[in-house]
N, C-alpha and C positions, 0 to 999 in steps of 0.2 A: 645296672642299667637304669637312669633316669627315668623316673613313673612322669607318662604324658597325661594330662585331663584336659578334658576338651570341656567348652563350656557348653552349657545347658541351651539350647535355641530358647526356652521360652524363658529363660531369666531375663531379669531385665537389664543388668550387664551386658548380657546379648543384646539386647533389643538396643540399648541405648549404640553399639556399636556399629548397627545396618545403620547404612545409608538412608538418610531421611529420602522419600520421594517428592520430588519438584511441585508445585501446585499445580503446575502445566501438565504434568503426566496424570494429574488427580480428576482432571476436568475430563467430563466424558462428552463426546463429540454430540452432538446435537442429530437428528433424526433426520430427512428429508420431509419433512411435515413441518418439523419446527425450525427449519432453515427456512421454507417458505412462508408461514406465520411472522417470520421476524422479516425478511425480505421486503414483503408486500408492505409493510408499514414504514419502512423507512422515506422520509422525505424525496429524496432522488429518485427514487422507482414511483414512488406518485407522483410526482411531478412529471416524469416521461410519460407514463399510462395515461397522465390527466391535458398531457399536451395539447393531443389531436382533436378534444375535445371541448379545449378553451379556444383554439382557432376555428372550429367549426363555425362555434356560437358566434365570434366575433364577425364571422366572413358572413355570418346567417342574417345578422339585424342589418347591414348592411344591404344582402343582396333579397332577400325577402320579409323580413319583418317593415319596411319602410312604405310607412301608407300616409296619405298626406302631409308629406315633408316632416313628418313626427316620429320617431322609431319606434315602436313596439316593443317592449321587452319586459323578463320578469321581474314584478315586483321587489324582489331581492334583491338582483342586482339595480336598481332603481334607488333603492335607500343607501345603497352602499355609495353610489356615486354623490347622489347626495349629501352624503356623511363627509366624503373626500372633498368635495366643495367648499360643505362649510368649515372646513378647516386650509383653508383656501388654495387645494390642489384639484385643478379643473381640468378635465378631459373623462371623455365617455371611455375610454379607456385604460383609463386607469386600474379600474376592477382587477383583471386579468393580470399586467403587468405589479401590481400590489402582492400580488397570489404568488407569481412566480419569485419574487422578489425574496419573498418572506419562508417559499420552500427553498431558496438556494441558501438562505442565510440559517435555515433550520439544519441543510444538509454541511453547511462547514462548522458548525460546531459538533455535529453527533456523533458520537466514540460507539461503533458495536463492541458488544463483549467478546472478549478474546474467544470463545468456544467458535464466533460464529466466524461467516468469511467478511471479510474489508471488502471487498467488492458492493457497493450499494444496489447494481445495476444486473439484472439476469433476463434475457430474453423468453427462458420457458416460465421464470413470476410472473411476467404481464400477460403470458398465454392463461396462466393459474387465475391470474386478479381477472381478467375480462369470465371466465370463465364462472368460477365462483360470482362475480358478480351480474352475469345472466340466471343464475341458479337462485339466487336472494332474490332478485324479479319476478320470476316464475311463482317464485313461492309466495311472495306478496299478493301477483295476482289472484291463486286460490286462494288465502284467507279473503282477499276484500270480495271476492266471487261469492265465500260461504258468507261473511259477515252480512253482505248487502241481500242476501237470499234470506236470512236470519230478522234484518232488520226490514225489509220491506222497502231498500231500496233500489238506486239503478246502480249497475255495475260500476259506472265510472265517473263519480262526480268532479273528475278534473276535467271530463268533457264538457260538460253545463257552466262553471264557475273555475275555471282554470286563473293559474297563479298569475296572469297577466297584466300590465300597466294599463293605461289609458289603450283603446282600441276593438277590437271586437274578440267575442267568446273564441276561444282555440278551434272549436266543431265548427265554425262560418271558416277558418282558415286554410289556405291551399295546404297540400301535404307537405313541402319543402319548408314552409313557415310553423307548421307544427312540429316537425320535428326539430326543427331549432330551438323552440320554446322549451321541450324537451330536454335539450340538452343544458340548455340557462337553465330551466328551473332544478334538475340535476347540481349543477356547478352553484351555484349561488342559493339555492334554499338550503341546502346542506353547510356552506360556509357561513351562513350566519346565523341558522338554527341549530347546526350540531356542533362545526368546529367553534366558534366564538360563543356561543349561549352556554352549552356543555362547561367549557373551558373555562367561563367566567364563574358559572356557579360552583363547579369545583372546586378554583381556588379560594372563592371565599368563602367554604363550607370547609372544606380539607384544609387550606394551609392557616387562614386566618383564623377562622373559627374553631379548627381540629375536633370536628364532628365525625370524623373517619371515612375511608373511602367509601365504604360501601352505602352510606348515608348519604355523602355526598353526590354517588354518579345516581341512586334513585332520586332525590329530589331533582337532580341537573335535568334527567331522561322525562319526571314527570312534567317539570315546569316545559323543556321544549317541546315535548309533544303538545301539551294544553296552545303557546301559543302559534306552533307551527299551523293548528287546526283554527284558531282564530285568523289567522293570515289569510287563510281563505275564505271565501263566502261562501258561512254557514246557516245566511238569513235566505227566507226563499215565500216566494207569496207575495199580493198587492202590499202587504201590511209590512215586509221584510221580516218576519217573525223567523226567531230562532227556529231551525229545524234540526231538532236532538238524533235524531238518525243519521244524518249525515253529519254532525259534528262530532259524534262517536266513530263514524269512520274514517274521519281526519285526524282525527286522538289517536288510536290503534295507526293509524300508518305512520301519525310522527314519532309514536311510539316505537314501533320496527325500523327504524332506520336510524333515530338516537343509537338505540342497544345493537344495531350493526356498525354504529359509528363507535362506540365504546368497544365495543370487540374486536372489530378487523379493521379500524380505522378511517382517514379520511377516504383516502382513494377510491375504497374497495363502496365505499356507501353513496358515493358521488355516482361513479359505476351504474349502481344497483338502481338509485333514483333515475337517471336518467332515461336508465333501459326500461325500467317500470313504465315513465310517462310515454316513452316510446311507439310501447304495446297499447299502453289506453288510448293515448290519442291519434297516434300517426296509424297504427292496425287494425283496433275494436273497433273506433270510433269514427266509424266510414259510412 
């Protein structure tokens, strides 16, 4: 009778004769935590989240911010339309339509990773992002509660010197024009202090200069907070003299919202500032 030999499982004659497995079967599925981490940052779910928020502002300078034939509006967006001028494309609306423009053209080129879903768009992420980004608000306003108790200042110095163009202090303004200001200084101090300032020092710390990342998003985070806090006025008194109290509390906030734009991205920090100003000026500051 013919002697059978089986082979050894752990030889590697054996081994080499299993069936390699797929790289697809290797990937292990992602958590609901970090399907909505990667969600919330995709172009297309910030762009829908950030929608209702860019027509607000637009319908807002229109129907409240407009005081002697002049519009009101933030700072930010002020330089930005400027910017789009001088290179000679003129409309006060530009801004907005630029923004959207530039999230569709981010959204057709973006490839998710096979683990995640292809769908860009989830209705309970925007319940997640508005949420999360009421909770980064709340949080801001105790630290700048404790900092301003700490430094011997007033709670809210976007109610005294708020981010605003030509026209009067946010606290003289009705509540429907406050809170629009709110929502612009949310949408537009964020795009050009987190997403383009960030952005730009990155790459030319990280790609041109290859300083490393983590080099690069501290320098990016220190430089926008230092002029996020210059943006504002932090001179105060007949004499305009710098007031270090409260340019330490414009530091620390541009500070906390760089490093929430670096972690959960654009949408979710846009969010967070808005709702912030929200609270200080359209709530507190009554």
């Amino acid at each position: 009778m013919p002697k059978v030999t089986r082979a050894n499982p752990r030889s590697p004659r054996a081994k080499a004769k299993e069936p390699a497995k797929s790289d697809a079967a290797q990937i292990r599925p992602p958590g609901a935590w970090a399907i909505y981490l990667d969600l919330s940052q995709r172009p297309l779910q910030v762009l829908i989240f950030l929608l209702p928020l860019l027509i607000l502002y637009e319908l807002g300078t229109l129907l409240f911010l407009d005081a002697d034939g002049m519009r009101e509006i933030v700072r930010a967006r002020l330089m930005l339309t400027q910017l789009l001028d001088a290179f000679g494309a003129v409309g006060f609306h530009l801004p907005p339509i630029l923004l959207t423009v530039v999230l569709l053209c981010w959204h057709a080129a973006y490839k998710p990773k096979p683990e995640y879903p292809k769908s860009s768009f989830r209705g309970d992420v925007m319940v997640g992002m508005g949420l999360e980004s009421f909770l980064w608000a709340v949080a801001l306003v105790v630290i700048g509660a404790i900092l301003a108790n700490g430094l011997g200042t007033k709670l809210l110095p976007f109610a005294q010197t708020g981010p605003v163009g030509a026209g009067s202090p946010p606290v003289e303004l009705g509540l429907m024009a406050r809170l629009t200001l709110s929502i612009g200084a949310g949408l537009y101090e964020e795009l050009v202090f987190r997403w383009m300032l960030i952005a730009f020092v990155h790459f030319v710390l990280a790609d041109l200069l290859r300083t490393g990342e983590h080099w690069a998003y501290g320098v990016a985070i220190a430089l926008s907070a230092v002029t996020f806090a210059f943006y504002h006025n932090v001179r105060m008194g007949p004499g305009a003299e710098l007031h270090l109290p409260l340019l330490i509390t414009y530091v620390m906030g541009g500070a906390y919202f760089a490093i929430i734009f670096v972690l959960r991205g654009f949408g979710i920090v846009v969010a967070s500032h808005a709702l912030y100003d929200v609270i200080a000026l359209a709530i507190l500051a009554r």
